[in-house]
SEROTI-696628 format. One record per residue (C-alpha): x, y, z; residue number from 1; chain; residue in three letters. Coordinates in pm, 1 decimal. Layout:
X / Y / Z / NUM / A / ALA;
...
This chain:
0.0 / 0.0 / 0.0 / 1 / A / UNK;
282.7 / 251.8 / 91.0 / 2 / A / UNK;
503.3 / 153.0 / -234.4 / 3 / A / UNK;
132.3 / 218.4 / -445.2 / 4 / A / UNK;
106.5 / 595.1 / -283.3 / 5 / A / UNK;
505.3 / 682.4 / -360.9 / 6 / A / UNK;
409.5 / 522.1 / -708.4 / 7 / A / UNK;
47.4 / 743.6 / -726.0 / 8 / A / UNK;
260.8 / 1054.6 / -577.8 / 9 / A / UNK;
540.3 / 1056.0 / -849.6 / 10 / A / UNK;
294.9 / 1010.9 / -1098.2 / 11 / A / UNK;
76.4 / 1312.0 / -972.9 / 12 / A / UNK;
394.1 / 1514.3 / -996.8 / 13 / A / UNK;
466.0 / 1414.5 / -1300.6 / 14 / A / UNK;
141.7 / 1496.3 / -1432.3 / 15 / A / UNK;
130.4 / 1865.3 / -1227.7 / 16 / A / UNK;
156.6 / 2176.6 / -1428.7 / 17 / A / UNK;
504.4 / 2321.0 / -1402.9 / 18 / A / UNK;
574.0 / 2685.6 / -1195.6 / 19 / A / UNK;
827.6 / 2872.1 / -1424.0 / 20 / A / UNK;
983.2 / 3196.3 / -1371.6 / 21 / A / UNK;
1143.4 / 3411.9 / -1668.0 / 22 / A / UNK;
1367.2 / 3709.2 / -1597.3 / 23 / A / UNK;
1586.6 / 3907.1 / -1745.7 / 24 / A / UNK;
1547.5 / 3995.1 / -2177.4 / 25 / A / UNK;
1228.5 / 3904.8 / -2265.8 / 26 / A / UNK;
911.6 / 4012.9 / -2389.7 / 27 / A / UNK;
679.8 / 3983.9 / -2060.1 / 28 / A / UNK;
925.5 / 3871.0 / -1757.7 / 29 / A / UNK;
735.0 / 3711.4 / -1491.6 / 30 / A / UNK;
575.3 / 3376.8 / -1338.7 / 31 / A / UNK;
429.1 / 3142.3 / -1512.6 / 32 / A / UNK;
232.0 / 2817.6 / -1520.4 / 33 / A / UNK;
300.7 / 2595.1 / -1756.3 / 34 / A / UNK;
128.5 / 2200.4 / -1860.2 / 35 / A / UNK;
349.6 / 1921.6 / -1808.1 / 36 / A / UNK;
573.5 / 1824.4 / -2044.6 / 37 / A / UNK;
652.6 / 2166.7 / -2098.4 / 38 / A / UNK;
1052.1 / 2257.4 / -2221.8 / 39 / A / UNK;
1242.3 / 2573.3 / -2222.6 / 40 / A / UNK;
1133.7 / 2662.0 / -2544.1 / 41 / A / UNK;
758.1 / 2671.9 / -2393.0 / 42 / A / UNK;
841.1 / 2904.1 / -2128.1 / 43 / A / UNK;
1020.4 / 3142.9 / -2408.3 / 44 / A / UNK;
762.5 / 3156.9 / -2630.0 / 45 / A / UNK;
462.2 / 3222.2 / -2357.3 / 46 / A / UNK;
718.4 / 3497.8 / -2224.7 / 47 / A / UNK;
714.4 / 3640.7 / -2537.5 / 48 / A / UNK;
1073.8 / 3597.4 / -2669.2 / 49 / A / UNK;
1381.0 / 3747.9 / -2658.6 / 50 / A / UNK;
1419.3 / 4105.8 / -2670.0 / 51 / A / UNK;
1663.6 / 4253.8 / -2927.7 / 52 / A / UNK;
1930.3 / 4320.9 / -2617.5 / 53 / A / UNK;
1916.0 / 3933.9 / -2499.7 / 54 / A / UNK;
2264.2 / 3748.9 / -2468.9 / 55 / A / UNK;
2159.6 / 3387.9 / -2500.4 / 56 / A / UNK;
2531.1 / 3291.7 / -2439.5 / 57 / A / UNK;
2522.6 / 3413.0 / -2108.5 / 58 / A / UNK;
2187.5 / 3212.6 / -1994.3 / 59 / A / UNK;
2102.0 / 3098.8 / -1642.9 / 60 / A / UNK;
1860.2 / 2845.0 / -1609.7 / 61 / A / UNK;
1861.4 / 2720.2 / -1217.6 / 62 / A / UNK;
1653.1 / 2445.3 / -1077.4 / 63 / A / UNK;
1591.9 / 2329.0 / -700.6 / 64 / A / UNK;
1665.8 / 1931.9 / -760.6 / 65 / A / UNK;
2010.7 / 2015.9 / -897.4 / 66 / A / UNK;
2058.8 / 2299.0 / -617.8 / 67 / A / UNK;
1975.7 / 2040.9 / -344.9 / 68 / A / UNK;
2219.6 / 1808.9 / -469.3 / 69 / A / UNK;
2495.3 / 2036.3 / -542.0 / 70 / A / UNK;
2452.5 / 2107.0 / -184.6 / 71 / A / UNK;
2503.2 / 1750.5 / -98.5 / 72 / A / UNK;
2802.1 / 1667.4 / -262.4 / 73 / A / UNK;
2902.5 / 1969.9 / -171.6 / 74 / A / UNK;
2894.5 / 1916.0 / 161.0 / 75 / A / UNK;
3090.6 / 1559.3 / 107.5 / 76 / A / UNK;
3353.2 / 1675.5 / -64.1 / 77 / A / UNK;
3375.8 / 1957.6 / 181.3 / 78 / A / UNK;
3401.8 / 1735.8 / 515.5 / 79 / A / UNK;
3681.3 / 1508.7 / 248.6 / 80 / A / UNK;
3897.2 / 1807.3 / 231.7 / 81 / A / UNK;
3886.1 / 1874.1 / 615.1 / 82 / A / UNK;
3983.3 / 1563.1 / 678.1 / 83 / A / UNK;
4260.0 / 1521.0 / 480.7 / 84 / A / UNK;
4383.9 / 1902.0 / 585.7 / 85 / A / UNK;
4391.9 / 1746.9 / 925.9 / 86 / A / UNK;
4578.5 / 1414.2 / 824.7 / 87 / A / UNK;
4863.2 / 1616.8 / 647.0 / 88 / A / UNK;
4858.8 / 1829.7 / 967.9 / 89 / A / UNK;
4925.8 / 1593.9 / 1193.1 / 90 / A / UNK;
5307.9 / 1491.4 / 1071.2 / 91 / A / UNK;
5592.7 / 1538.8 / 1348.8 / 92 / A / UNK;
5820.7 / 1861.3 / 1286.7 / 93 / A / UNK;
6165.9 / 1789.9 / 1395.4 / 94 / A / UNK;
6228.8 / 2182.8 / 1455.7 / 95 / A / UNK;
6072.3 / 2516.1 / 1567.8 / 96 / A / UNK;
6101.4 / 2633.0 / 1232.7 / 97 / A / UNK;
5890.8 / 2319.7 / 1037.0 / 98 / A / UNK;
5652.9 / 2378.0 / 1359.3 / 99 / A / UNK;
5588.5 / 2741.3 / 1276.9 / 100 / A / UNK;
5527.1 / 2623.8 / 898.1 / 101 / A / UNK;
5306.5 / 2382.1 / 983.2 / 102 / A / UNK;
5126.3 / 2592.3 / 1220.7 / 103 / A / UNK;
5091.1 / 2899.9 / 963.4 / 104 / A / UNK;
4949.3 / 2622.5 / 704.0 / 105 / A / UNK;
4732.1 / 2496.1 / 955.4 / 106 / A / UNK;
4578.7 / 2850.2 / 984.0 / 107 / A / UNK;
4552.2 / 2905.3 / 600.2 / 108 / A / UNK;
4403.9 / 2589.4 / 566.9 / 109 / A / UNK;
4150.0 / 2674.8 / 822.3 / 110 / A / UNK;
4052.1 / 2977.3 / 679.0 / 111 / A / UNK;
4034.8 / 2849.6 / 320.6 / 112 / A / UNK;
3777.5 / 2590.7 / 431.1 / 113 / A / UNK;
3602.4 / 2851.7 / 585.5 / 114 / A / UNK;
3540.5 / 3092.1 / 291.9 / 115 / A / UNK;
3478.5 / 2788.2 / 94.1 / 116 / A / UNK;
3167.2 / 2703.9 / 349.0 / 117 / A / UNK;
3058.8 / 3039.8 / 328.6 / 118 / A / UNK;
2988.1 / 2943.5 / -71.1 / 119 / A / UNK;
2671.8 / 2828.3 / -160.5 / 120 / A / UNK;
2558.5 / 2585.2 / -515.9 / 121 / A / UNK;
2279.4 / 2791.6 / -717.5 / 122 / A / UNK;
2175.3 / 2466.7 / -935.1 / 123 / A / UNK;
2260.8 / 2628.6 / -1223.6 / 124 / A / UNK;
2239.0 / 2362.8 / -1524.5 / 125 / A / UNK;
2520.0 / 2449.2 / -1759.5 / 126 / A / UNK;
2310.8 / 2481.2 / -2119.7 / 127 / A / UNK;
2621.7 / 2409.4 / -2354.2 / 128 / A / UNK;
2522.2 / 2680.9 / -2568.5 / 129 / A / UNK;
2758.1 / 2836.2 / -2834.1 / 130 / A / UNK;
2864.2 / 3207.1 / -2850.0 / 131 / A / UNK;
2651.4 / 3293.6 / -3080.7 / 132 / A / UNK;
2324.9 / 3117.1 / -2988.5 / 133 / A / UNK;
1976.2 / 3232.2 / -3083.1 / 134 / A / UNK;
1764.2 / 2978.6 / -2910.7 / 135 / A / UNK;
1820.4 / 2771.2 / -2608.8 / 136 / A / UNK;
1797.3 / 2394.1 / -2606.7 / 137 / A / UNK;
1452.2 / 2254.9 / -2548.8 / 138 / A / UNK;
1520.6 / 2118.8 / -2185.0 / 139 / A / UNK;
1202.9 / 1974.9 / -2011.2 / 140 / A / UNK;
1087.0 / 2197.1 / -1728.0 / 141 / A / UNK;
1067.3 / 2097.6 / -1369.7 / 142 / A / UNK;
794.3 / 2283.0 / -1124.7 / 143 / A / UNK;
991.9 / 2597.9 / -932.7 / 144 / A / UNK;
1259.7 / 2604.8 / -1241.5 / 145 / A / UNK;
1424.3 / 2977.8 / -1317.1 / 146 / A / UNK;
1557.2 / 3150.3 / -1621.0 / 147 / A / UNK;
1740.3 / 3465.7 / -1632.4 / 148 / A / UNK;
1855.9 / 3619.1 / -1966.7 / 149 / A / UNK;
2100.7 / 3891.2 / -1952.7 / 150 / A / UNK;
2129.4 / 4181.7 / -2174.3 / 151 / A / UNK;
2449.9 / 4193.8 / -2389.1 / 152 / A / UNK;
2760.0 / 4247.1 / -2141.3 / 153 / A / UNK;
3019.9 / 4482.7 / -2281.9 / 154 / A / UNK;
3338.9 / 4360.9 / -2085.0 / 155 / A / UNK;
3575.1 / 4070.0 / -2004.7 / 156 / A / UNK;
3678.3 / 3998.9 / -1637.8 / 157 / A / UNK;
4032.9 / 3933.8 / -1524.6 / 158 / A / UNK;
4118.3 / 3860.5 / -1176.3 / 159 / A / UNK;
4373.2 / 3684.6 / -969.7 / 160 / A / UNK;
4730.9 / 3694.3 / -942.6 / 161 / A / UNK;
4785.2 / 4020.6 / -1227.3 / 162 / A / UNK;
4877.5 / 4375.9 / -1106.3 / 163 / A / UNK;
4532.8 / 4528.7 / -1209.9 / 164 / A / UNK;
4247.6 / 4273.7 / -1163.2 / 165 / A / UNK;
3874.3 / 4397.3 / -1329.7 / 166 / A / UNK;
3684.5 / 4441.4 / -1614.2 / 167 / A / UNK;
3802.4 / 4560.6 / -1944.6 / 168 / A / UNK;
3614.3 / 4694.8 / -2248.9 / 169 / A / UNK;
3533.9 / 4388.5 / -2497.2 / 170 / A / UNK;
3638.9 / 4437.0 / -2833.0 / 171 / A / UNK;
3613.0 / 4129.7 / -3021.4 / 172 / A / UNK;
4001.2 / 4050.1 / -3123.6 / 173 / A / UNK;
4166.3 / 4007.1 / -2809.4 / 174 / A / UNK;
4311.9 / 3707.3 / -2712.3 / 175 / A / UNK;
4285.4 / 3592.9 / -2308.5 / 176 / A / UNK;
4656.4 / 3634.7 / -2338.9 / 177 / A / UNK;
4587.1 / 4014.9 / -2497.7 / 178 / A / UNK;
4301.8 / 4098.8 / -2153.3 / 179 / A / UNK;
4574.8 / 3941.1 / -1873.5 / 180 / A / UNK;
4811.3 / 4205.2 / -2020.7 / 181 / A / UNK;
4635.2 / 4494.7 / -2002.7 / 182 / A / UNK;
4566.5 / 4345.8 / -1651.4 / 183 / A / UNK;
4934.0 / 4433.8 / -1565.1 / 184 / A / UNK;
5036.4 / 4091.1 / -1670.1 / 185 / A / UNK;
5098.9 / 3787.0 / -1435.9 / 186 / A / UNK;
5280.8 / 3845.6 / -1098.7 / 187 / A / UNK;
5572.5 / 3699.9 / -979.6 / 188 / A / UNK;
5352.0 / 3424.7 / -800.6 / 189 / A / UNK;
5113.2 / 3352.4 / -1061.7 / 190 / A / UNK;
5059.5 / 2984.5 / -1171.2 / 191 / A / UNK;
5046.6 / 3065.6 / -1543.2 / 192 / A / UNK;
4991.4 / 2740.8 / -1632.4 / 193 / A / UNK;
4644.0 / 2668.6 / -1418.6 / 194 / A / UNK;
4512.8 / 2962.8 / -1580.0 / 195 / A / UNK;
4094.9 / 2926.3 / -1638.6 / 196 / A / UNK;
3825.5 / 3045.0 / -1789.9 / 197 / A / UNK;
3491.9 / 3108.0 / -1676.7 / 198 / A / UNK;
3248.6 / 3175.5 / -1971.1 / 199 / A / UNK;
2960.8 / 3341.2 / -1990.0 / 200 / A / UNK;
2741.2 / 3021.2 / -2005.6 / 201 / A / UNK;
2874.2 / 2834.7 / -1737.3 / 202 / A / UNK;
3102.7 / 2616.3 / -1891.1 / 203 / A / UNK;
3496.9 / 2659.7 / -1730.3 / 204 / A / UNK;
3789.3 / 2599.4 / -1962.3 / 205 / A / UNK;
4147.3 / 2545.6 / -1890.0 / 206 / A / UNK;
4488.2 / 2455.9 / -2076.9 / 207 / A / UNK;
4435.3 / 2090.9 / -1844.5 / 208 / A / UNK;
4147.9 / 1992.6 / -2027.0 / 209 / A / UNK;
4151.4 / 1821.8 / -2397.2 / 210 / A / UNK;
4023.6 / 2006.3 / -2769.9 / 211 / A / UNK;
3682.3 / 2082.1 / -2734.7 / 212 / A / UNK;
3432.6 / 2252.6 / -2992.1 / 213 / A / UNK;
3588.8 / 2629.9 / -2946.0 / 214 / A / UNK;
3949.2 / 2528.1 / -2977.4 / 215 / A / UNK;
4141.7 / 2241.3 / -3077.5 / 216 / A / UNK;
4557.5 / 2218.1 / -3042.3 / 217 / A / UNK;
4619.9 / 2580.5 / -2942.0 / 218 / A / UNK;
4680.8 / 2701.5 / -2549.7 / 219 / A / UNK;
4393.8 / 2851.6 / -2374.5 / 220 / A / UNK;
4580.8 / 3193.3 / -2369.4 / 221 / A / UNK;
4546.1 / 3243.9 / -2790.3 / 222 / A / UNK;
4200.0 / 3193.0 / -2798.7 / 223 / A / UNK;
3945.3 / 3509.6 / -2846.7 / 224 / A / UNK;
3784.0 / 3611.7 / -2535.4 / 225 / A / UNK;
3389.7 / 3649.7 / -2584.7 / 226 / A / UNK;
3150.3 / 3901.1 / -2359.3 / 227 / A / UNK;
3099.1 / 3805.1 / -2005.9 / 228 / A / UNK;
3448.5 / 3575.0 / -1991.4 / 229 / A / UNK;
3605.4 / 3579.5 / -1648.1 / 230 / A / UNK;
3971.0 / 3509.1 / -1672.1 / 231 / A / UNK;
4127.6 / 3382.4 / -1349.3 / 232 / A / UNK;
4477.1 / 3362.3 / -1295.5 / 233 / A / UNK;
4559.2 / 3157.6 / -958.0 / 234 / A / UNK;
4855.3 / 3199.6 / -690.2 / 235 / A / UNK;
5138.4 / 2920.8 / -746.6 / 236 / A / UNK;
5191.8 / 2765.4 / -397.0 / 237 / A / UNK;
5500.1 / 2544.3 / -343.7 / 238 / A / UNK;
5424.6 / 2209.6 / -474.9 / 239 / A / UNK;
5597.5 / 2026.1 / -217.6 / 240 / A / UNK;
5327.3 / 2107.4 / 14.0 / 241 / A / UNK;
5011.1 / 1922.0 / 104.0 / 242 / A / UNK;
4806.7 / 2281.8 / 78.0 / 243 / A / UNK;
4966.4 / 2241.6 / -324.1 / 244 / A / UNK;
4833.2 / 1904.1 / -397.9 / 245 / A / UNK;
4443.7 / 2054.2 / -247.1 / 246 / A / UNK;
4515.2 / 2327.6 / -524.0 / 247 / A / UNK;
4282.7 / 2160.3 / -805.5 / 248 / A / UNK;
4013.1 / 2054.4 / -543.6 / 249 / A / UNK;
3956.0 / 2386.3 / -363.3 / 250 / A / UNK;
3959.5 / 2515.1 / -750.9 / 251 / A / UNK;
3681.7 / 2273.1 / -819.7 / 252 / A / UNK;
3504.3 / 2294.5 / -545.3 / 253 / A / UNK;
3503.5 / 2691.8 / -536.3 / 254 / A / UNK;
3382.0 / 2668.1 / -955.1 / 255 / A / UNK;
């Protein structure tokens, strides 16, 4: 009897009109109720459309499911890194000076994994669109789903380890390479080769990761920037250290 009700309640929700909001460049912004089966597209076209300012590259479609299990493994991988933090803090020193290391990482380390609590998963669902995308892939909706679409942005973002971290005037020639100079150029300290993306879409590229549809052979630093790219150059820490190898999962984690 109690498997037959989860059974009769999934299939109610399934069957339940879908609670839409649509923000942002479009026609008629606002709530909406939509039949089930319902997709993205749906929820453009009863919002009336894009507006002639929309910048479908830069998207954000969020949804409560995903949100709630973001959180989740979130919170895993969170309670993972403390632990091993701890494990690689609990080796002997042999003198006051390795002490006083270990005891400045220790601090770091704690304060790291508290900024990194402090962060919080939106649900966004990366949409994979393309630069120059006019529609939006025709996703089926889920009930309490939100879309935002952003008017055209007008500048690239570079922060990290330059001299002049901010936003700079897009153009449409320069390179990543061409925004992190007029940034002041990597410091001293930069990692130059963990250099990342963050696009306007969602999607985070890197010279770690293999050709994908917007380059193919060439470094990440030679491609064209587009509207709404964040560029983020991160601190090289020595790699002997434990704090080093946690580099690439703080990274992840904090993307």
């Amino acid at each position: 009897y109690r498997v037959l009700n989860v059974i009769d309640a999934a299939l109610s929700s399934y069957r339940q009109n879908r609670r839409v909001r649509v923000e942002g460049e479009v026609a008629r912004p606002g709530d909406y109720l939509l039949p089930p089966n319902s997709t993205i597209t749906d929820a453009l076209q009863v919002a009336g459309g894009f507006t002639d300012k929309a910048y479908v590259f830069g998207t954000e479609f969020l949804r409560e499911s995903v949100r709630s299990s973001q959180q989740e493994n979130y919170d895993r991988a969170l309670r993972d890194l403390e632990t091993e933090f701890a494990r690689a803090g609990a080796q002997r020193t042999n003198t006051a000076e390795e002490a006083t290391a270990l005891q400045a990482r220790a601090t770091g380390t704690s304060r790291l994994i508290d900024r990194l609590r402090e962060q919080r998963p939106t649900g966004r669902i990366v949409l994979q669109t393309r630069p120059d995308a006019k529609e939006l892939p025709p996703l089926l909706l889920e009930d309490g789903d939100r879309l935002y679409i952003p008017s055209r942005t007008t500048t690239v973002g570079v922060f990290g380890s330059v001299f002049n971290s901010g936003s700079y005037l897009y153009t449409g020639t320069r390179t990543v390479t061409d925004y992190m100079r007029i940034a002041g150029g990597p410091t001293r300290g930069a990692d130059q080769e963990s250099v990342f993306v963050v696009r306007a879409n969602g999607e985070v590229v890197s010279n770690l990761q293999g050709s994908t549809w917007w380059r193919a052979s060439t470094t990440l630093q030679s491609i064209v920037a587009e509207p709404g790219d964040t560029i983020f150059v991160p601190e090289s820490i020595n790699k002997t250290t434990f704090v080093q190898d946690a580099k690439d999962w703080t990274q992840i984690l904090y993307q």
